[in-house]
N, CA and C atoms of all chains as a GROMACS GRO file, in nm:
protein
  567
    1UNK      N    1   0.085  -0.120   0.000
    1UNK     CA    2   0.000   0.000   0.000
    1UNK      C    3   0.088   0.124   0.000
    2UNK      N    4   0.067   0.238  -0.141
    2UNK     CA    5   0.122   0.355  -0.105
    2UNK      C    6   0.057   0.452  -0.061
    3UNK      N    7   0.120   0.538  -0.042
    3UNK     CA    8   0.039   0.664   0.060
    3UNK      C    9   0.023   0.770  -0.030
    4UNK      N   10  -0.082   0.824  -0.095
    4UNK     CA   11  -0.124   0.917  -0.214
    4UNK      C   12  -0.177   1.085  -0.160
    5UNK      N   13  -0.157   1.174  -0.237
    5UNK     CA   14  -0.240   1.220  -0.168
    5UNK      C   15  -0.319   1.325  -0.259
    6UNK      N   16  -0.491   1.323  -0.292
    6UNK     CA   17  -0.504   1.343  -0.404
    6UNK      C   18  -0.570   1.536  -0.373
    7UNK      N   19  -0.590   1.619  -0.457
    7UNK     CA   20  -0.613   1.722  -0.475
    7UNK      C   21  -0.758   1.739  -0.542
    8UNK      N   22  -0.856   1.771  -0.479
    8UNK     CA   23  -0.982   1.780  -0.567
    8UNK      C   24  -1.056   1.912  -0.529
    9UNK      N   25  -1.054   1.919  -0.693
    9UNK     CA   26  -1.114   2.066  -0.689
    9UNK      C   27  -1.320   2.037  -0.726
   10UNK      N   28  -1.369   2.055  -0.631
   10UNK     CA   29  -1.531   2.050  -0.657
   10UNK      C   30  -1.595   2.209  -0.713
   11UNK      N   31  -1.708   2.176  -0.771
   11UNK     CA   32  -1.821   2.233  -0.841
   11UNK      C   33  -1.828   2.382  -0.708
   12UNK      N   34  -1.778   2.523  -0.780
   12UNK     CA   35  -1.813   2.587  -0.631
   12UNK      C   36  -1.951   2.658  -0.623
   13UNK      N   37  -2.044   2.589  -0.695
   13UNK     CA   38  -2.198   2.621  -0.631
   13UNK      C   39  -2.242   2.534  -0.518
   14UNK      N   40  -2.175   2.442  -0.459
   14UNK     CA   41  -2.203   2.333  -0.356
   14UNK      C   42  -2.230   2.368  -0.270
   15UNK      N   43  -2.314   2.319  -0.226
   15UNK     CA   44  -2.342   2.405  -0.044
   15UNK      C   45  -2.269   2.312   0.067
   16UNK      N   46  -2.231   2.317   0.178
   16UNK     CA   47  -2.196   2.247   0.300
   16UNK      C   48  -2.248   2.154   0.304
   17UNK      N   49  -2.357   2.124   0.283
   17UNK     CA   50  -2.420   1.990   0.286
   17UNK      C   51  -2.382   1.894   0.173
   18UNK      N   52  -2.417   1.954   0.047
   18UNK     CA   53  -2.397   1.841  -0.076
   18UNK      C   54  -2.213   1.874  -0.063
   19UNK      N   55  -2.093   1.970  -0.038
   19UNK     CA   56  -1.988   1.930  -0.018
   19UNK      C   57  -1.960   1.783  -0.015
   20UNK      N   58  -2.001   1.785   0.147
   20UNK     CA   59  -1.999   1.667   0.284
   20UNK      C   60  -2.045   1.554   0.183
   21UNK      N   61  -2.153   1.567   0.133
   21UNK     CA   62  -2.202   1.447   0.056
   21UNK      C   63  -2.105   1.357  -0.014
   22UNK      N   64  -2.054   1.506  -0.106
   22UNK     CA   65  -1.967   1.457  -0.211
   22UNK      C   66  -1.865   1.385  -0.176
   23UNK      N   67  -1.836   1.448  -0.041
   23UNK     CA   68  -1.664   1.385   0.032
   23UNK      C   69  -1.691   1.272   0.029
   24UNK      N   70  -1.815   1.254   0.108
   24UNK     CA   71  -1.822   1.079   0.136
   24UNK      C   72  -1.836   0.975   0.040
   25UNK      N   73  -1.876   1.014  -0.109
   25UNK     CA   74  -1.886   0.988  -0.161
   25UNK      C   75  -1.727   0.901  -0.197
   26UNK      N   76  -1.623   1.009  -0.230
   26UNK     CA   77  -1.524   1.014  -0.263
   26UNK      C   78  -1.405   0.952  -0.134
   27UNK      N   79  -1.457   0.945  -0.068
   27UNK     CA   80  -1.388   0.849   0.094
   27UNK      C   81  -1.466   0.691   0.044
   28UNK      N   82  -1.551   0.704   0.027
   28UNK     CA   83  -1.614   0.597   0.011
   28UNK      C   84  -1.604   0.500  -0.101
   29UNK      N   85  -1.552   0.547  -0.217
   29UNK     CA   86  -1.469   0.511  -0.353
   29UNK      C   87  -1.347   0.402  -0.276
   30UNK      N   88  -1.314   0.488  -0.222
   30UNK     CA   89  -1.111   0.456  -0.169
   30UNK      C   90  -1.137   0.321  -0.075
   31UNK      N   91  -1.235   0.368   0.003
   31UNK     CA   92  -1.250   0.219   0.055
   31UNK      C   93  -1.280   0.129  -0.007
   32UNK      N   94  -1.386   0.150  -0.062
   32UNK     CA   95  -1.384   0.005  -0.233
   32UNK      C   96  -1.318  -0.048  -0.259
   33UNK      N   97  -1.229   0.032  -0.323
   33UNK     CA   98  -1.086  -0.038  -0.337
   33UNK      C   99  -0.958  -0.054  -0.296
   34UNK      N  100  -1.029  -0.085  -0.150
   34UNK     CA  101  -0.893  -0.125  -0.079
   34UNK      C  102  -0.850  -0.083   0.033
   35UNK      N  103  -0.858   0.075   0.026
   35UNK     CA  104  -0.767   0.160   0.064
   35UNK      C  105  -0.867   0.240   0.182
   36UNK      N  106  -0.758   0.332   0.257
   36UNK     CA  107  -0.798   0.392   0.385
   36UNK      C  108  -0.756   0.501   0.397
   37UNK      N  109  -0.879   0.582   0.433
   37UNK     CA  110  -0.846   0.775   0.451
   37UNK      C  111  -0.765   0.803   0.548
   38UNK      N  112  -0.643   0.876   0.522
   38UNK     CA  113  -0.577   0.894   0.636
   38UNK      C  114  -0.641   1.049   0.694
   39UNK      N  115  -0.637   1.186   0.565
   39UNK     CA  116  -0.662   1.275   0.635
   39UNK      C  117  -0.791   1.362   0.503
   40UNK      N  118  -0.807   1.441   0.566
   40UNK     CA  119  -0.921   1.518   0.479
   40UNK      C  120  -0.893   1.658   0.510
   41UNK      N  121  -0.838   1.780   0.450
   41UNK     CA  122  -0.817   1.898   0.460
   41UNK      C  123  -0.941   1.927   0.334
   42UNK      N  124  -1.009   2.064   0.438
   42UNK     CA  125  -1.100   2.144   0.308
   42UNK      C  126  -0.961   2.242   0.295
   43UNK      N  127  -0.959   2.347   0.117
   43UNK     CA  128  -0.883   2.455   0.119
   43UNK      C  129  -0.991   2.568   0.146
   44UNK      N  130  -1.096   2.513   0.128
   44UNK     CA  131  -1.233   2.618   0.101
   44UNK      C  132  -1.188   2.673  -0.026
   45UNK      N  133  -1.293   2.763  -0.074
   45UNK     CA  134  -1.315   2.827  -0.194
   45UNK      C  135  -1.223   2.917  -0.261
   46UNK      N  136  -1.160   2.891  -0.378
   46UNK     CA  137  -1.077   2.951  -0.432
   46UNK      C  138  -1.087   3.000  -0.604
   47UNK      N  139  -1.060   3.142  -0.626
   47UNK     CA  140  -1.031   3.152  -0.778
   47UNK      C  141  -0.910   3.107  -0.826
   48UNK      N  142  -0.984   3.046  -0.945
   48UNK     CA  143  -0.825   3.010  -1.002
   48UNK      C  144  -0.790   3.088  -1.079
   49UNK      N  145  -0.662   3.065  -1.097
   49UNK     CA  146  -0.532   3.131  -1.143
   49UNK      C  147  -0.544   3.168  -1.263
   50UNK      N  148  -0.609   3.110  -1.376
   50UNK     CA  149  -0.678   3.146  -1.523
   50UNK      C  150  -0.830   3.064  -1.532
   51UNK      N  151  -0.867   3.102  -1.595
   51UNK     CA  152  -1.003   3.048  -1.622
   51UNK      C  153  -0.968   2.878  -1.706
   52UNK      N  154  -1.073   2.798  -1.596
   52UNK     CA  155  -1.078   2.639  -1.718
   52UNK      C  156  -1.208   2.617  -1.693
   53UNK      N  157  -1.207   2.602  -1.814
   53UNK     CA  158  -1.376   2.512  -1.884
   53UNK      C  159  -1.462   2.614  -1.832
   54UNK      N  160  -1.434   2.740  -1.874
   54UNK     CA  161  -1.516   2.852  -1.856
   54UNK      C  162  -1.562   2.866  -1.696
   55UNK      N  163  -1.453   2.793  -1.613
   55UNK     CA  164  -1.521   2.782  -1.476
   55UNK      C  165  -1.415   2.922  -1.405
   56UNK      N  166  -1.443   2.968  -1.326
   56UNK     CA  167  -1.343   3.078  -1.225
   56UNK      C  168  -1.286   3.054  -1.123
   57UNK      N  169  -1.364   2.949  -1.028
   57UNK     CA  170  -1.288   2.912  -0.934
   57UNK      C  171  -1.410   2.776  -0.863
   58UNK      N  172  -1.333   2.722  -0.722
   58UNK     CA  173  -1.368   2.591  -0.731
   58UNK      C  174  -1.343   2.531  -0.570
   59UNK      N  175  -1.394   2.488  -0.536
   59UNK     CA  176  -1.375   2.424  -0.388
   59UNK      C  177  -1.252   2.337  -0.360
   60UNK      N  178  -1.167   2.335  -0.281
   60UNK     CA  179  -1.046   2.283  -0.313
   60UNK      C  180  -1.091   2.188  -0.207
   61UNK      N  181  -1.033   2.074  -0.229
   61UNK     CA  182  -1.048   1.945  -0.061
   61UNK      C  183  -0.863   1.868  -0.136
   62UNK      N  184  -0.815   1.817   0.012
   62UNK     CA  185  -0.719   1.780  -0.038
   62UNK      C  186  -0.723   1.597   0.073
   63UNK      N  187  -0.730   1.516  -0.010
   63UNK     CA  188  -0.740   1.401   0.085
   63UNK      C  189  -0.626   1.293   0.094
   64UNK      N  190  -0.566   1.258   0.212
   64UNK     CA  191  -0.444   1.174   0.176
   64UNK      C  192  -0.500   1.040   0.250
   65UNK      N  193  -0.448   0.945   0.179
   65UNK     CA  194  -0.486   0.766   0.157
   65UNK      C  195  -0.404   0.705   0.138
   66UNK      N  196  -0.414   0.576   0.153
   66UNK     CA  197  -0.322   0.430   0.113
   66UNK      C  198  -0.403   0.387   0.050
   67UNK      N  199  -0.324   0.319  -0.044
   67UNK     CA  200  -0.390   0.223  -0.153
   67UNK      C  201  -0.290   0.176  -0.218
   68UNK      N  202  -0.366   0.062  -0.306
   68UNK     CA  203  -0.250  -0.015  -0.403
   68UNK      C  204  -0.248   0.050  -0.524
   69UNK      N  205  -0.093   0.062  -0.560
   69UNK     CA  206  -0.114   0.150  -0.713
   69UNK      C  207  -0.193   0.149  -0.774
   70UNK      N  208  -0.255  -0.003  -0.779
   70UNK     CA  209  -0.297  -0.078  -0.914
   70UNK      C  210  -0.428   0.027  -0.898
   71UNK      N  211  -0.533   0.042  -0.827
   71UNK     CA  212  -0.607   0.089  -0.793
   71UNK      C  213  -0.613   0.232  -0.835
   72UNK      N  214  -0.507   0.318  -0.880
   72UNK     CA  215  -0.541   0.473  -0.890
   72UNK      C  216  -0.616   0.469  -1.001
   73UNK      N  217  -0.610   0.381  -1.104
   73UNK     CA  218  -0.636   0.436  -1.201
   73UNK      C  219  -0.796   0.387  -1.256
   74UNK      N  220  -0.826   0.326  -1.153
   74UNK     CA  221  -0.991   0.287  -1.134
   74UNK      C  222  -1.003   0.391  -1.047
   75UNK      N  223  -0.919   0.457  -0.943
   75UNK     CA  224  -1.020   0.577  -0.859
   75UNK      C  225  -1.042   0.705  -0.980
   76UNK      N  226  -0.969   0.710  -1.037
   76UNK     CA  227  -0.928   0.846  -1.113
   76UNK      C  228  -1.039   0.794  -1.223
   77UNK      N  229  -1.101   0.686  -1.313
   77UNK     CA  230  -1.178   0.655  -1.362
   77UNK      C  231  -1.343   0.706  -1.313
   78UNK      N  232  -1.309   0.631  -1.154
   78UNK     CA  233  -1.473   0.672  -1.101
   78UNK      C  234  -1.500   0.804  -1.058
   79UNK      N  235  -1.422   0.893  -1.046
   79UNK     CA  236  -1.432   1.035  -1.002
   79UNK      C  237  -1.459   1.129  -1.113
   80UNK      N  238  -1.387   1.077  -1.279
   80UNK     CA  239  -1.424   1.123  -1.368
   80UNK      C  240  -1.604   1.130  -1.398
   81UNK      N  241  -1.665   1.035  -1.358
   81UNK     CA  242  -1.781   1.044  -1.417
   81UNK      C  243  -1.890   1.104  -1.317
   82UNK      N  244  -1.819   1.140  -1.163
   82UNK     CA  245  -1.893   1.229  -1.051
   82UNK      C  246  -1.898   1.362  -1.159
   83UNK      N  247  -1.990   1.436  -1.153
   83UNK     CA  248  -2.033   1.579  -1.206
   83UNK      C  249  -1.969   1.674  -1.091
   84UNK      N  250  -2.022   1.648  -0.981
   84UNK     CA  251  -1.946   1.736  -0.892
   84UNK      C  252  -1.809   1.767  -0.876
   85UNK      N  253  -1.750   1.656  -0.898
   85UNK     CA  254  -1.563   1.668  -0.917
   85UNK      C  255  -1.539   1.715  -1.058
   86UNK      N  256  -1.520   1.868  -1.044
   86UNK     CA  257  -1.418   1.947  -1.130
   86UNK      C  258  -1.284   1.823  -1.186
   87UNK      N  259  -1.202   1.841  -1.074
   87UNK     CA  260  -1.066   1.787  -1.122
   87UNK      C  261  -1.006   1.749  -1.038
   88UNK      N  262  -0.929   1.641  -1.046
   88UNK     CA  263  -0.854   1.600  -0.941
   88UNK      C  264  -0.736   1.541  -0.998
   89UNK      N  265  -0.628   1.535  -0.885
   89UNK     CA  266  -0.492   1.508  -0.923
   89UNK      C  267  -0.448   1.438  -0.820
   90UNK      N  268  -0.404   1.344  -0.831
   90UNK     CA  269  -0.352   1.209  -0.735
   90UNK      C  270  -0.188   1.225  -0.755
   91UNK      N  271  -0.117   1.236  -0.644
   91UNK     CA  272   0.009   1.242  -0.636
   91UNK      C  273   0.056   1.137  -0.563
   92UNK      N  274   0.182   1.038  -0.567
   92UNK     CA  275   0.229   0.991  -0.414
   92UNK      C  276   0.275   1.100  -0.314
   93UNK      N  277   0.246   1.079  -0.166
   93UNK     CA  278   0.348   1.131  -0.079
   93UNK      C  279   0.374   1.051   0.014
   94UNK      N  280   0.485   1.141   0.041
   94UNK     CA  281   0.586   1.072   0.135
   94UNK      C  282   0.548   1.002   0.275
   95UNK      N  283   0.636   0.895   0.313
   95UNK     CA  284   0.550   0.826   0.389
   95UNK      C  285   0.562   0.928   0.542
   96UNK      N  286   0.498   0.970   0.603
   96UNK     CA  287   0.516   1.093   0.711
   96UNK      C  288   0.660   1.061   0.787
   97UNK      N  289   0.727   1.106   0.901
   97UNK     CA  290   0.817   1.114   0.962
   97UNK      C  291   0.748   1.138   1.139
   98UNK      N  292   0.834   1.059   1.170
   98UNK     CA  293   0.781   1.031   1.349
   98UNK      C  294   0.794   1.159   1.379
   99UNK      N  295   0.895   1.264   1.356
   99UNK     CA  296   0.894   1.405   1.392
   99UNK      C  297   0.771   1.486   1.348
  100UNK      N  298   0.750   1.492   1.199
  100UNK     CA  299   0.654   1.585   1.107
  100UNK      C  300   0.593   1.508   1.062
  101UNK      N  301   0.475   1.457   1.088
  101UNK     CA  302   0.390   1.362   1.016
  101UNK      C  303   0.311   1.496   0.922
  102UNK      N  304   0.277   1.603   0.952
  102UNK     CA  305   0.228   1.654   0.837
  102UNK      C  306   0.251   1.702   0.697
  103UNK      N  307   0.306   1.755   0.667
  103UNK     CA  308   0.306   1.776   0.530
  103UNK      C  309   0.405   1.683   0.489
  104UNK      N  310   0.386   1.681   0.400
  104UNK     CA  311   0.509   1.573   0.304
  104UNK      C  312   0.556   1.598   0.149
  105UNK      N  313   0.641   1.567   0.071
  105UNK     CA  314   0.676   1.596  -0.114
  105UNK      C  315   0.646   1.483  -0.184
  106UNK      N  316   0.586   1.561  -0.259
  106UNK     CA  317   0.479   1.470  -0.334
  106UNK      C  318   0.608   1.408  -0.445
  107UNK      N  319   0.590   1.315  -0.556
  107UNK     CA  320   0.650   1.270  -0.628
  107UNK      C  321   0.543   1.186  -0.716
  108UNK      N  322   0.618   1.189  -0.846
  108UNK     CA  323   0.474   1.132  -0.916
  108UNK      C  324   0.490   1.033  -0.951
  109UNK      N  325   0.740   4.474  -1.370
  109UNK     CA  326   0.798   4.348  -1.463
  109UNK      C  327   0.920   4.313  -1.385
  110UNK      N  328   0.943   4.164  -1.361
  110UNK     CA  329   1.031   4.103  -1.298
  110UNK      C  330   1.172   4.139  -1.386
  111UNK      N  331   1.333   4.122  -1.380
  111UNK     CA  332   1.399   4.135  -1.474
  111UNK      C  333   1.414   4.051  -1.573
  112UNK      N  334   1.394   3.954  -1.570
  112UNK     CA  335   1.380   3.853  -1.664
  112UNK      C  336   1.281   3.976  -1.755
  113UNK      N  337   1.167   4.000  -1.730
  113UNK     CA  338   1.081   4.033  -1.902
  113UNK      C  339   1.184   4.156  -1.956
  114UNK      N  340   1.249   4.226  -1.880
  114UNK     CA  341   1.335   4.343  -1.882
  114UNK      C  342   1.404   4.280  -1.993
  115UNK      N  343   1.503   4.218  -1.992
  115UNK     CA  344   1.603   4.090  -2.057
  115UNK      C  345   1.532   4.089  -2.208
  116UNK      N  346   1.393   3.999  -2.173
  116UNK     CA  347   1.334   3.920  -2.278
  116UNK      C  348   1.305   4.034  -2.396
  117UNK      N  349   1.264   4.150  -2.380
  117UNK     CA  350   1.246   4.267  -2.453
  117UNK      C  351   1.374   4.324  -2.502
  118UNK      N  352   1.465   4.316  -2.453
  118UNK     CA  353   1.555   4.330  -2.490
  118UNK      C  354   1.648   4.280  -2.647
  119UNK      N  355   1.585   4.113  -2.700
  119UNK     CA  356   1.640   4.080  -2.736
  119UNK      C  357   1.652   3.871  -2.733
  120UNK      N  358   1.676   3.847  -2.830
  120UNK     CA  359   1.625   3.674  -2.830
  120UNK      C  360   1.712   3.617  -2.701
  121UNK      N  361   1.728   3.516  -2.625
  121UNK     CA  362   1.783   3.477  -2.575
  121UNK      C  363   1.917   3.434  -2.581
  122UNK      N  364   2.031   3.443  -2.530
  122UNK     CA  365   2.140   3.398  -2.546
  122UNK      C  366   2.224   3.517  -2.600
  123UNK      N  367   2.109   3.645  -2.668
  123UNK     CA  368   2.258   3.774  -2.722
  123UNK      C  369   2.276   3.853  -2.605
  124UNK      N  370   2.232   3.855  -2.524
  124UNK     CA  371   2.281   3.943  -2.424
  124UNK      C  372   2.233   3.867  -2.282
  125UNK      N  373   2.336   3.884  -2.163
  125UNK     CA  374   2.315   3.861  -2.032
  125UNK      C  375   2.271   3.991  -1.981
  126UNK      N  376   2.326   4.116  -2.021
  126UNK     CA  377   2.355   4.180  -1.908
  126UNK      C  378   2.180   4.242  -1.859
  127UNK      N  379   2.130   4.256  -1.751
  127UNK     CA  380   2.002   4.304  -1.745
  127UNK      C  381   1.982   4.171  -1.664
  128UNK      N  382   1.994   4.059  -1.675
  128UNK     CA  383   1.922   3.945  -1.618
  128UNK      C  384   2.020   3.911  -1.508
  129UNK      N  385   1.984   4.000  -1.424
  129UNK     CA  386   2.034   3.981  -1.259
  129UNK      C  387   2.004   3.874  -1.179
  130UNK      N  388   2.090   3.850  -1.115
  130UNK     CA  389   1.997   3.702  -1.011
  130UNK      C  390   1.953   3.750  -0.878
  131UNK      N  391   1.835   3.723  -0.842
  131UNK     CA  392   1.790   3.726  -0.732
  131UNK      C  393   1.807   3.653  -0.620
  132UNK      N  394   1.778   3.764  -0.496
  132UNK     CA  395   1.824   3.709  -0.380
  132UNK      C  396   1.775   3.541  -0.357
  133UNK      N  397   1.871   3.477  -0.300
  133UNK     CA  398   1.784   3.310  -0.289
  133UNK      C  399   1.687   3.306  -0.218
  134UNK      N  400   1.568   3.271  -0.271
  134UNK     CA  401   1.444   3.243  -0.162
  134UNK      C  402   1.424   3.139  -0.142
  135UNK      N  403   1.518   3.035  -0.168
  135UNK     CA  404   1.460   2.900  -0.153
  135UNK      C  405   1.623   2.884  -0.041
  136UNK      N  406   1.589   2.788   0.082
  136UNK     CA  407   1.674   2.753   0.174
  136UNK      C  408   1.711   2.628   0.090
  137UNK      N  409   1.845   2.584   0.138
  137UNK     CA  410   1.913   2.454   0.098
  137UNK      C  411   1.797   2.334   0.134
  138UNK      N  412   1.794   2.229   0.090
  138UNK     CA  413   1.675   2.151   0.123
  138UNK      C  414   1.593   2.150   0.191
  139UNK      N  415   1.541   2.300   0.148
  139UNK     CA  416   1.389   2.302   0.142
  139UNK      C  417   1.287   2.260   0.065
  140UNK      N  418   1.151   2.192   0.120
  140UNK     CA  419   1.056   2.091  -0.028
  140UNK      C  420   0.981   2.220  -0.065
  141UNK      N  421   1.002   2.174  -0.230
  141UNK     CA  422   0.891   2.226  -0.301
  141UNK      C  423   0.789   2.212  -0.309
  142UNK      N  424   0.714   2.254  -0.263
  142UNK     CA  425   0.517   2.136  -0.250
  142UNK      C  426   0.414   2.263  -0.363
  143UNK      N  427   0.389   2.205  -0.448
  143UNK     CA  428   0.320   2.222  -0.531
  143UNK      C  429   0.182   2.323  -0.514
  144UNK      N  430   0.105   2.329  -0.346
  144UNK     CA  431   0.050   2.416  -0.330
  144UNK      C  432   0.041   2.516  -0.282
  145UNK      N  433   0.190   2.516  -0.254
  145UNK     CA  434   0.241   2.648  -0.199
  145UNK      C  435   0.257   2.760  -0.346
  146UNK      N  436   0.136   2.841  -0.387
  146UNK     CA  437   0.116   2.890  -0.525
  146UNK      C  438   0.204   3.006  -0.491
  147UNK      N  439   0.182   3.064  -0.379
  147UNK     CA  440   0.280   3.210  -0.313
  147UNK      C  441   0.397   3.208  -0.372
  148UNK      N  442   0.455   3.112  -0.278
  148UNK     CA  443   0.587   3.047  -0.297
  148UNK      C  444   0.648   3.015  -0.470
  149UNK      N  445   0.564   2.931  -0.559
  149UNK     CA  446   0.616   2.892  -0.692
  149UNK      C  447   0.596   3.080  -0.788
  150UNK      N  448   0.538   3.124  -0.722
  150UNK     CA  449   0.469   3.276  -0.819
  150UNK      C  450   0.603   3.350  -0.792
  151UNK      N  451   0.671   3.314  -0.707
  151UNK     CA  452   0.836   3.408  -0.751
  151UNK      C  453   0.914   3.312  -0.866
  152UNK      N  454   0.909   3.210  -0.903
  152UNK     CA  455   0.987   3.176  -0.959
  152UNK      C  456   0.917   3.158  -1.116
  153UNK      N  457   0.816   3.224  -1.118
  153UNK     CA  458   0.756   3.216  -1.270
  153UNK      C  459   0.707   3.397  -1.298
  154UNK      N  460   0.737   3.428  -1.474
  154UNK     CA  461   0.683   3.589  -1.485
  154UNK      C  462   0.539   3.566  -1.480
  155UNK      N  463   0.555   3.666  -1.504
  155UNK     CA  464   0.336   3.710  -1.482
  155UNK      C  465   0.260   3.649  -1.560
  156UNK      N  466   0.334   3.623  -1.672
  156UNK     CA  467   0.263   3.523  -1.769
  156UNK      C  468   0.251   3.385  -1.794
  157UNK      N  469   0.342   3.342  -1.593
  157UNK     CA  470   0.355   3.221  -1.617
  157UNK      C  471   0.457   3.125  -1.645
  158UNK      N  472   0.518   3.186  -1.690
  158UNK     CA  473   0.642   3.086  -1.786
  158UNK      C  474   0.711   3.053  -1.626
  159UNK      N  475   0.811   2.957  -1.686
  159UNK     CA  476   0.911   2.943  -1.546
  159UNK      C  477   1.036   3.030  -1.607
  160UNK      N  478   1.092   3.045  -1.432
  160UNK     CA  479   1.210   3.142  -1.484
  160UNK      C  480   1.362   3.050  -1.490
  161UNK      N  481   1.442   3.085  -1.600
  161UNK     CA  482   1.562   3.014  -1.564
  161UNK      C  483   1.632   3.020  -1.475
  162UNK      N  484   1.729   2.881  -1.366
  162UNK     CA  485   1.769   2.912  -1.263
  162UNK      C  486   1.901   3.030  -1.233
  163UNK      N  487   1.930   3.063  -1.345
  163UNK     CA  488   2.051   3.129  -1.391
  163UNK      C  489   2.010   3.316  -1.337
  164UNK      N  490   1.865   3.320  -1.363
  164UNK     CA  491   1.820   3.401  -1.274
  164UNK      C  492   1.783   3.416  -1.161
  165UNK      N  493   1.716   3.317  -1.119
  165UNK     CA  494   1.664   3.280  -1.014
  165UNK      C  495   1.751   3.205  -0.897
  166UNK      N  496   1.892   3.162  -0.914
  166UNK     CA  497   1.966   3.101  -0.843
  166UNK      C  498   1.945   3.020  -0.736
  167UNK      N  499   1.842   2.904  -0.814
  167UNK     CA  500   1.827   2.773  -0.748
  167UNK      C  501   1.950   2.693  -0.776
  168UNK      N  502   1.945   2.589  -0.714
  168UNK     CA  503   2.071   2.454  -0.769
  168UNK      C  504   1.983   2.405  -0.913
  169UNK      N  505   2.027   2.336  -0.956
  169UNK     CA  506   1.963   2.234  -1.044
  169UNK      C  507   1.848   2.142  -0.993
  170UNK      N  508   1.894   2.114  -0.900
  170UNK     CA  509   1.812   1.987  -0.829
  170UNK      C  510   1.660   2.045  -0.768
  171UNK      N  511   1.722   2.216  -0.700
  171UNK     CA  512   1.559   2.282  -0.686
  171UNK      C  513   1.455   2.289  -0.793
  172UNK      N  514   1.598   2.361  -0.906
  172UNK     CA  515   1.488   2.394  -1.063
  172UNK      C  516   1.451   2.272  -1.086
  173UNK      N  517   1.425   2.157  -1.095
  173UNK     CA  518   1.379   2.072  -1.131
  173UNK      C  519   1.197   2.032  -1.033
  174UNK      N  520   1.259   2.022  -0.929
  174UNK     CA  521   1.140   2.038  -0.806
  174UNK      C  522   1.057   2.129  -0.819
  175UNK      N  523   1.110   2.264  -0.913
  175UNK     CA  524   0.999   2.399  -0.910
  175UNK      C  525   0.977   2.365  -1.031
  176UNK      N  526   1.017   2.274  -1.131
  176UNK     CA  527   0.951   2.293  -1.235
  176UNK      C  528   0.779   2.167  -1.254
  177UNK      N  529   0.872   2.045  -1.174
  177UNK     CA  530   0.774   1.952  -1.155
  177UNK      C  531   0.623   2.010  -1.046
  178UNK      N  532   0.662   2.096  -0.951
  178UNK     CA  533   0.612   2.168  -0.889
  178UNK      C  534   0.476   2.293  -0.952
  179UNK      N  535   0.567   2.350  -1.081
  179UNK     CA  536   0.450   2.434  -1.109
  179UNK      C  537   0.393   2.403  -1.197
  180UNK      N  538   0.446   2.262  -1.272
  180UNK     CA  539   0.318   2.174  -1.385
  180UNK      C  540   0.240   2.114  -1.308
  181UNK      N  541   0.251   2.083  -1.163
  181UNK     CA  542   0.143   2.053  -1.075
  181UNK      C  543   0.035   2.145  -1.064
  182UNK      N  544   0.098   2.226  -1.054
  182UNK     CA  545   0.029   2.342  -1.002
  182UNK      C  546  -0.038   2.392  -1.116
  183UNK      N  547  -0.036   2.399  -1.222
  183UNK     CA  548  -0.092   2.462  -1.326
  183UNK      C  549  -0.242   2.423  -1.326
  184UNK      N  550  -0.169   2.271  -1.322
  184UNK     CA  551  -0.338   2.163  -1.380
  184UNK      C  552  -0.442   2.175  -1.261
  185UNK      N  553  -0.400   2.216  -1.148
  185UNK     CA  554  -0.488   2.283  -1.068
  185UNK      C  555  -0.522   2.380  -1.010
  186UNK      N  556  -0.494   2.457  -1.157
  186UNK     CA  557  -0.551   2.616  -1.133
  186UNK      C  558  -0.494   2.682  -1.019
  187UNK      N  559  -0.362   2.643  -0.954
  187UNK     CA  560  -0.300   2.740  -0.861
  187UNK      C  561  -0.220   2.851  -0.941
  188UNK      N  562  -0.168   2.820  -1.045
  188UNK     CA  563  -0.085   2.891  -1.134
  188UNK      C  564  -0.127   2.901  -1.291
  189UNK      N  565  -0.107   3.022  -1.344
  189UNK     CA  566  -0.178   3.069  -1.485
  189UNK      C  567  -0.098   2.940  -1.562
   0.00000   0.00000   0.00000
């Protein structure tokens, strides 16, 4: 099992409620296959940096997990066809450190 | 305008240095590059985005590489133009 940690940008007409929905939705994928939520950061609401797909900006959530490689590319499959998930980007990171378990460098 | 566009107006790349000053180091010796730190990667790219060469920017090699993998991260998620 590697330790991933993926970047998802959601639909920013969402309210708090259908958010939450969506998360679980998307926690609930990972367990499917396999794998286990380690952490769930919201960024909250952000413009982006240039305009995509005529969109301006977008709910940021950033979630880090274990899973088996084999598996990203069925999560990244089933998230494609959620409407609510804008975009997402699955990175590895690093496995934490007994000192700094938080942040970590991603590598692809 | 950062000096780099100063430079770039100047003239194609490679006929002239002089104008393309290096800036103070903002990056500490192994320090990580993390991709959503957009603050952080927006000094090392002009306004339009591009990345800057380390020759200006006076990273090692090994940083420019981390800021570059860093701000194609960053692009595809709309942290950076």
């Amino acid at each position: 099992m590697n330790r991933y940690e993926a970047m998802f940008i959601f639909r920013e007409d969402l309210k708090e409620e259908g958010l939450e929905e969506v998360l679980n939705k998307v926690r609930a994928e990972i367990k499917k296959v396999g794998g286990e939520v380690d952490s769930t950061t919201r960024m909250g609401r952000r413009a982006f940096a240039r305009t995509m797909q005529k969109k301006t900006g977008g709910q940021y959530v950033i979630v880090v997990f274990r899973c088996a490689g084999s598996q990203i590319t069925a999560l990244l499959a089933k998230y494609k066809l959620n409407e609510d998930v804008f975009r997402v980007q699955i990175l590895r990171a690093a496995e934490p450190t007994a000192a700094a378990p938080a942040e970590a460098p991603e590598k692809r | 305008m950062s000096d780099y566009d100063r430079d770039a107006s100047r003239g194609r790349a490679g006929e002239s240095q002089r104008g393309a000053r290096r800036m103070s180091p903002v990056l500490l010796p192994g320090q990580v590059v993390d991709y959503k730190d957009a603050e952080m990667l927006r000094k090392f790219v002009t306004e339009q985005g591009r990345l800057l060469p380390s020759r200006i920017t006076g990273v090692t090699a090994m940083q420019q590489r981390q800021i570059k993998r860093a701000v194609r991260q960053a692009r595809v998620m709309g942290l950076l133009p």
